[in-house]
N, CA and C atoms as a LAMMPS dump frame, in Angstrom:
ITEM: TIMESTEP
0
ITEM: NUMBER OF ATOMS
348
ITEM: BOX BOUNDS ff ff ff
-5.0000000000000000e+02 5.0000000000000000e+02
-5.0000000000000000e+02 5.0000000000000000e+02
-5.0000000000000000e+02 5.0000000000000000e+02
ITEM: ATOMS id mol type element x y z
1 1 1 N 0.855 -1.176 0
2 1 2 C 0 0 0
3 1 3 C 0.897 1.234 0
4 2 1 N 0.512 2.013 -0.67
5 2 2 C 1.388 3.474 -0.775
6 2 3 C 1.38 4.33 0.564
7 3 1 N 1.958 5.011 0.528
8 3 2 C 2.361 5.561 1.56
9 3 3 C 0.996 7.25 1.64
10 4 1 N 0.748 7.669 2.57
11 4 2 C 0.073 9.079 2.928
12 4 3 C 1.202 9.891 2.293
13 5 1 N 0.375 11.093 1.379
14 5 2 C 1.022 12.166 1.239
15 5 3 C 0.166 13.22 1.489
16 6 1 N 0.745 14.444 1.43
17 6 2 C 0.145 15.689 1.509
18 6 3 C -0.807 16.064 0.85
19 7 1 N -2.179 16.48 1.103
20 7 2 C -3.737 16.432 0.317
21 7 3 C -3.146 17.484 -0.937
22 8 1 N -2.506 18.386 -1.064
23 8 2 C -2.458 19.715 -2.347
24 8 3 C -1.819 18.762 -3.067
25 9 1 N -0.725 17.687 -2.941
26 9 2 C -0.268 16.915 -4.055
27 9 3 C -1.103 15.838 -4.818
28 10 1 N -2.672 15.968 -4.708
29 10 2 C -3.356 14.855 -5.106
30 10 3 C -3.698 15.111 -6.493
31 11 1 N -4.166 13.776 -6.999
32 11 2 C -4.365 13.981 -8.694
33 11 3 C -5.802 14.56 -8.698
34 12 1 N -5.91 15.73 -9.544
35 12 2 C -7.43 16.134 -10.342
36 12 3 C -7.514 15.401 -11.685
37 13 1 N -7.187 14.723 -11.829
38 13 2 C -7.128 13.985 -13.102
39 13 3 C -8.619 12.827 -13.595
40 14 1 N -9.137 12.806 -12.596
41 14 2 C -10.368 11.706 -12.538
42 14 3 C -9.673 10.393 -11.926
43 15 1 N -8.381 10.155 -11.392
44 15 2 C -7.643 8.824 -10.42
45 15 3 C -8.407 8.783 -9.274
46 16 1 N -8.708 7.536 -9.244
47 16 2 C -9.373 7.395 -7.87
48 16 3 C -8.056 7.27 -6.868
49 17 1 N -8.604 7.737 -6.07
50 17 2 C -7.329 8.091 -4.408
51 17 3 C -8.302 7.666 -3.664
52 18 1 N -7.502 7.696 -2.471
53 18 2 C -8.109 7.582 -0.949
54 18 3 C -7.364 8.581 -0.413
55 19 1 N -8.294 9.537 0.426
56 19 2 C -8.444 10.289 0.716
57 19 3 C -9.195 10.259 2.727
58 20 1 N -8.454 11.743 3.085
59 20 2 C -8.844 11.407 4.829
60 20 3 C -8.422 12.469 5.237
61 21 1 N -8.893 13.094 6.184
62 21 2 C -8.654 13.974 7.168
63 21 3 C -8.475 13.428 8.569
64 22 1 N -8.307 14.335 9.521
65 22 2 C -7.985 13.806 10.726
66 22 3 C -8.981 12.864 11.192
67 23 1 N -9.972 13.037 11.142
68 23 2 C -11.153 12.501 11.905
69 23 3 C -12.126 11.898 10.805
70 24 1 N -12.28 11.848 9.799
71 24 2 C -12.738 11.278 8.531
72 24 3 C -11.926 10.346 7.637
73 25 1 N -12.508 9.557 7.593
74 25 2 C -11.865 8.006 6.268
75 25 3 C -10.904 7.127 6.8
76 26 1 N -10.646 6.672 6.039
77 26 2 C -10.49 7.045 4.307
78 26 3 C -11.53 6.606 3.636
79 27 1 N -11.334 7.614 2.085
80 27 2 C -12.418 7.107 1.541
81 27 3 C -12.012 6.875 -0.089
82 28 1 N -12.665 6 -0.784
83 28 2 C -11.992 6.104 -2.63
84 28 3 C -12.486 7.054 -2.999
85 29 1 N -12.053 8.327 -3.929
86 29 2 C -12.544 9.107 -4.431
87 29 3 C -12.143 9.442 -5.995
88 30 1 N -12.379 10.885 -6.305
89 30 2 C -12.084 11.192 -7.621
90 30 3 C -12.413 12.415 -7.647
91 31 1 N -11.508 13.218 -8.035
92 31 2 C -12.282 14.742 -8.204
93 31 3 C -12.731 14.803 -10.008
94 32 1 N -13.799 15.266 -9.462
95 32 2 C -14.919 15.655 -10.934
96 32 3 C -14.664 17.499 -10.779
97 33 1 N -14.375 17.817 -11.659
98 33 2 C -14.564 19.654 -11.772
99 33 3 C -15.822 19.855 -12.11
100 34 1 N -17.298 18.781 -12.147
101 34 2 C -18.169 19.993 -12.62
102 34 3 C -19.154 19.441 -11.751
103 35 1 N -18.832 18.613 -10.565
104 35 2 C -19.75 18.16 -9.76
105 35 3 C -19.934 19.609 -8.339
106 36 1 N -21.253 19.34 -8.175
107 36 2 C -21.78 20.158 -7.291
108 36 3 C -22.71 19.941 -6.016
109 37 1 N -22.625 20.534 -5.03
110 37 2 C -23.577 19.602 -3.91
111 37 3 C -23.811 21.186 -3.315
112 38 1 N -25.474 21.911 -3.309
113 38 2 C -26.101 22.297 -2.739
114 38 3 C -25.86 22.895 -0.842
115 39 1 N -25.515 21.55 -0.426
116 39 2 C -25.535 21.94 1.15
117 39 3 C -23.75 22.83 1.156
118 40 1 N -22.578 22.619 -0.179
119 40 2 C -21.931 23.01 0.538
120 40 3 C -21.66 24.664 -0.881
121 41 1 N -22.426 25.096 -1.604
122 41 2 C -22.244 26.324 -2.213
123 41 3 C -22.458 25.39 -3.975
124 42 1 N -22.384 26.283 -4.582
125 42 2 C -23.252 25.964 -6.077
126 42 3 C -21.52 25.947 -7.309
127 43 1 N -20.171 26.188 -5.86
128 43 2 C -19.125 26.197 -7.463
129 43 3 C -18.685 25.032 -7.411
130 44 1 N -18.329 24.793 -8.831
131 44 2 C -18.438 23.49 -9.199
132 44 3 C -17.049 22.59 -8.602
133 45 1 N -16.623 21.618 -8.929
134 45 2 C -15.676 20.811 -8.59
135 45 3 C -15.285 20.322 -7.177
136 46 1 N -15.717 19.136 -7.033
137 46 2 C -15.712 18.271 -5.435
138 46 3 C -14.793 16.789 -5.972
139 47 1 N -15.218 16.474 -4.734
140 47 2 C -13.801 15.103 -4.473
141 47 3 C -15.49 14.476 -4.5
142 48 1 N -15.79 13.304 -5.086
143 48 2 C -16.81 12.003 -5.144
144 48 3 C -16.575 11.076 -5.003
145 49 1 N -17.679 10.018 -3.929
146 49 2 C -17.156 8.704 -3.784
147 49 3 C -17.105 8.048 -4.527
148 50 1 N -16.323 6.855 -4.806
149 50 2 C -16.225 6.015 -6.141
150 50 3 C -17.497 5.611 -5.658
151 51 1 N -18.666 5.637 -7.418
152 51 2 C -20.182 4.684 -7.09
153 51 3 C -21.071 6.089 -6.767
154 52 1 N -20.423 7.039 -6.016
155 52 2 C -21.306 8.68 -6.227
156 52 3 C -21.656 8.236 -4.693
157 53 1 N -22.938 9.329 -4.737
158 53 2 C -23.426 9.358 -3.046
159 53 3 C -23.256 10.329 -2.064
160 54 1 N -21.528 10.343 -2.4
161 54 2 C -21.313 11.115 -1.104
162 54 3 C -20.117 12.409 -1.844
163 55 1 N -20.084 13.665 -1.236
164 55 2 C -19.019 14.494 -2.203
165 55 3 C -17.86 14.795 -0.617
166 56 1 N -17.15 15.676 -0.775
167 56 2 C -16.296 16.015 -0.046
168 56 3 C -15.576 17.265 -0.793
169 57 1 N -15.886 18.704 -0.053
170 57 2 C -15.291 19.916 -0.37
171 57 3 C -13.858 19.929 0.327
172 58 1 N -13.397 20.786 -0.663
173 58 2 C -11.841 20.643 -0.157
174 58 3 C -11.252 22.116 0.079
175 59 1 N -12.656 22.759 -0.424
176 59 2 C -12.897 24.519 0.045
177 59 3 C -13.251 24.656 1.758
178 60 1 N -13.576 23.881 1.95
179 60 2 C -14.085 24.08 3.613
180 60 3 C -13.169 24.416 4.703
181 61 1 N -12.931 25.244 5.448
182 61 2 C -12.056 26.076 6.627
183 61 3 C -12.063 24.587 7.278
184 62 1 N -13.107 23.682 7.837
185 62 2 C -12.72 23.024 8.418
186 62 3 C -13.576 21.396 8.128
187 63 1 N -12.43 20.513 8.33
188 63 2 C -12.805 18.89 7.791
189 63 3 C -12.337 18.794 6.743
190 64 1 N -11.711 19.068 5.649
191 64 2 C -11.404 19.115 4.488
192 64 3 C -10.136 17.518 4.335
193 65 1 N -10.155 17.361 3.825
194 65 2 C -9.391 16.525 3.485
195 65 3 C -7.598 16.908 3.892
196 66 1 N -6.775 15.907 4.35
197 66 2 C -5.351 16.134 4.903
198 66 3 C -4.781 15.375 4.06
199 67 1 N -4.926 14.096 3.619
200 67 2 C -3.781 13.188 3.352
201 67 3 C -4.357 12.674 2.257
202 68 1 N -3.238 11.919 1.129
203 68 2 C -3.771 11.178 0.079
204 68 3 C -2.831 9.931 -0.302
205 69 1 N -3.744 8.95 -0.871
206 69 2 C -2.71 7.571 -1.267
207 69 3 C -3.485 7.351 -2.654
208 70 1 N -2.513 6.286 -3.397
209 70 2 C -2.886 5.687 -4.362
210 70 3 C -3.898 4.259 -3.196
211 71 1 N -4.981 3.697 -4.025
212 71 2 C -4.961 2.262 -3.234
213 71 3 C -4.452 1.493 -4.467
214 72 1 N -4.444 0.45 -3.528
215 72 2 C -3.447 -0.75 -4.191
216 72 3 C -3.612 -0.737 -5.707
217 73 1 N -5.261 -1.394 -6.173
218 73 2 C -5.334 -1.277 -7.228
219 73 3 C -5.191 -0.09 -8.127
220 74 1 N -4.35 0.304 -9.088
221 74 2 C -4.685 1.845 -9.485
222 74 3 C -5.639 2.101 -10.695
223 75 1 N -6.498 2.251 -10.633
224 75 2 C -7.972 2.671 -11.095
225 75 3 C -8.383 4.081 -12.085
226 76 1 N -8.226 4.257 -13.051
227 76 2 C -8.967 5.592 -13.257
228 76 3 C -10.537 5.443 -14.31
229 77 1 N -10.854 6.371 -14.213
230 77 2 C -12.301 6.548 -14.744
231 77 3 C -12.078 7.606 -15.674
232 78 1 N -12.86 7.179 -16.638
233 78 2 C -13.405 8.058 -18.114
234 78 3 C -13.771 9.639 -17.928
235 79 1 N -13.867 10.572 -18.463
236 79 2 C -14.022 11.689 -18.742
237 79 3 C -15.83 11.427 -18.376
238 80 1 N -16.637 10.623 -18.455
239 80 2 C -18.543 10.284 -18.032
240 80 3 C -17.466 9.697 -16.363
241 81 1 N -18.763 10.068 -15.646
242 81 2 C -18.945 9.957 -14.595
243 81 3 C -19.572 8.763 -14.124
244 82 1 N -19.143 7.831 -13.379
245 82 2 C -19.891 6.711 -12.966
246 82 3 C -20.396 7.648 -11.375
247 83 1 N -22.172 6.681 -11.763
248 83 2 C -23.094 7.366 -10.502
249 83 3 C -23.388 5.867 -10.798
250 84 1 N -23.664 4.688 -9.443
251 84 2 C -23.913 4.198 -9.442
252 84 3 C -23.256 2.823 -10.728
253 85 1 N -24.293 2.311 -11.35
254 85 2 C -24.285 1.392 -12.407
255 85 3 C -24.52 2.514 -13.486
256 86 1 N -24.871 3.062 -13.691
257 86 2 C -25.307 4.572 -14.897
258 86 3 C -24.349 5.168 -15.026
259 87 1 N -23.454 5.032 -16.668
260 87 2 C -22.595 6.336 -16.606
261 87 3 C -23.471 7.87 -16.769
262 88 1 N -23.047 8.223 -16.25
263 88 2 C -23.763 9.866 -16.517
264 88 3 C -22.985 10.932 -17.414
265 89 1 N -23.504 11.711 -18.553
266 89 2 C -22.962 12.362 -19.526
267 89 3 C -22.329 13.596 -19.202
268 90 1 N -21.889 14.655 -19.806
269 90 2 C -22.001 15.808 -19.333
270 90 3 C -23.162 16.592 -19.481
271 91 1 N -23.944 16.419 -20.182
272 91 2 C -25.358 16.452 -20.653
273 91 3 C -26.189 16.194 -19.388
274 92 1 N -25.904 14.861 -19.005
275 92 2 C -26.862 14.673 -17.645
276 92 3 C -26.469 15.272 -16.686
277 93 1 N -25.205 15.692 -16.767
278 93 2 C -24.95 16.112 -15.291
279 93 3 C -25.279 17.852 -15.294
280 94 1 N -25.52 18.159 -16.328
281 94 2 C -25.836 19.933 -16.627
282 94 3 C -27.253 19.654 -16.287
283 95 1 N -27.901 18.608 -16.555
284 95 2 C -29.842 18.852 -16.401
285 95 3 C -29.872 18.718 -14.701
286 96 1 N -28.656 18.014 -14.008
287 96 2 C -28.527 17.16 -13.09
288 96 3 C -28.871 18.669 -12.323
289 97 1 N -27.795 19.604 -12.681
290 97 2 C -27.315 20.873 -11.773
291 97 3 C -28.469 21.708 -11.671
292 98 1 N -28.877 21.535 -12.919
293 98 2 C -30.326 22.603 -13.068
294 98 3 C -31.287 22.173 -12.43
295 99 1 N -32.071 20.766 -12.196
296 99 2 C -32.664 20.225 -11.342
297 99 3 C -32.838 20.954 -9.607
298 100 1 N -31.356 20.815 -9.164
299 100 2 C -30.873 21.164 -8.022
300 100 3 C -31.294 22.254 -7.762
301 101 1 N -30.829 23.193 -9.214
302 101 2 C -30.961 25.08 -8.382
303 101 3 C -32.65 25.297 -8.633
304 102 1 N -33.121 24.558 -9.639
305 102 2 C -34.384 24.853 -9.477
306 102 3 C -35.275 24.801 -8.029
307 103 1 N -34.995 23.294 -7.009
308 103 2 C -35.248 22.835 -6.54
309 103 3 C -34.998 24.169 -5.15
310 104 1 N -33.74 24.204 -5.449
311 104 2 C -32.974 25.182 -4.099
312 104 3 C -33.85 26.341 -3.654
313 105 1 N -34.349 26.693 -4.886
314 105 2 C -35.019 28.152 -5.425
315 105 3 C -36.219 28.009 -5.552
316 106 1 N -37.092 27.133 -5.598
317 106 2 C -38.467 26.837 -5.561
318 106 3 C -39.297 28.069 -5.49
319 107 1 N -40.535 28.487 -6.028
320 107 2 C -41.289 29.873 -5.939
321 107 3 C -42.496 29.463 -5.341
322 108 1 N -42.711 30.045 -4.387
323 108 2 C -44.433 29.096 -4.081
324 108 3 C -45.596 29.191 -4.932
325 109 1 N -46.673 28.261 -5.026
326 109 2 C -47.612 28.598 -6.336
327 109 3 C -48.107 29.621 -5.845
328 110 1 N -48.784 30.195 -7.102
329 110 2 C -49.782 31.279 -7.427
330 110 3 C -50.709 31.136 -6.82
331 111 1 N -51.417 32.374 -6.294
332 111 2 C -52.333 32.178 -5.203
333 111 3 C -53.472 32.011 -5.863
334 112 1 N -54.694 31.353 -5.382
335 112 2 C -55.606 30.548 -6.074
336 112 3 C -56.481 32.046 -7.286
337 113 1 N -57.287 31.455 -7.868
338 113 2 C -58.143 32.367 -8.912
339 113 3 C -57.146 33.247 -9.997
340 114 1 N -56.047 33.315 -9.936
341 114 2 C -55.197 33.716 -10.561
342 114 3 C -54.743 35.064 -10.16
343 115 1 N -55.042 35.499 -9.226
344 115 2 C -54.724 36.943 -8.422
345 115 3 C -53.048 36.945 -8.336
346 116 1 N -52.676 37.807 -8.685
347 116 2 C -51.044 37.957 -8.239
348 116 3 C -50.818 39.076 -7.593
């Protein structure tokens, strides 16, 4: 097994790593540049679990990721995104984002009889 290195030396390349902070992981990951998660701000590019699910900001003051390894097997993934069994396009993942902010942003309906 490879050895821990310093989290700023990790690959953005789509390589899955394992990844950990003091008190978190490890976990397999991959940084995607156009993935996005709501609870932690709308700019794009997070660390994802291999299989999706879970993201990990590496913008965050605190919990962020410390250390990185290759795991044993060395693994990389395609330019499509594996979510699950589904590769996902860049296509899906743009309807994916829009979904989200729609959702974030919701307007309440129109008040009944059509009065505005």
């Amino acid at each position: 097994m490879a050895e821990w290195q310093p989290f700023r030396t990790a690959p953005r390349d789509g390589t899955i790593v394992e990844l950990r902070s003091d008190d978190e992981g490890p976990f397999e990951m991959y940084w995607d540049p156009s993935a996005v998660n709501p609870l932690v701000g709308m700019e794009p590019g997070l660390w994802v679990l291999r299989g999706g699910g879970m993201t990990w900001c590496d913008r965050a003051p605190r919990g962020a990721p410390t250390e990185w390894r290759r795991p044993s097997a060395r693994t990389y993934i395609s330019k499509n995104v594996y979510y699950g069994k589904r590769v996902m396009t860049d296509a899906d993942k743009a309807e994916h984002r829009k979904r989200l902010k729609r959702a974030r942003f919701k307007l309440p309906p129109p008040p009944a009889g059509g009065d505005r």
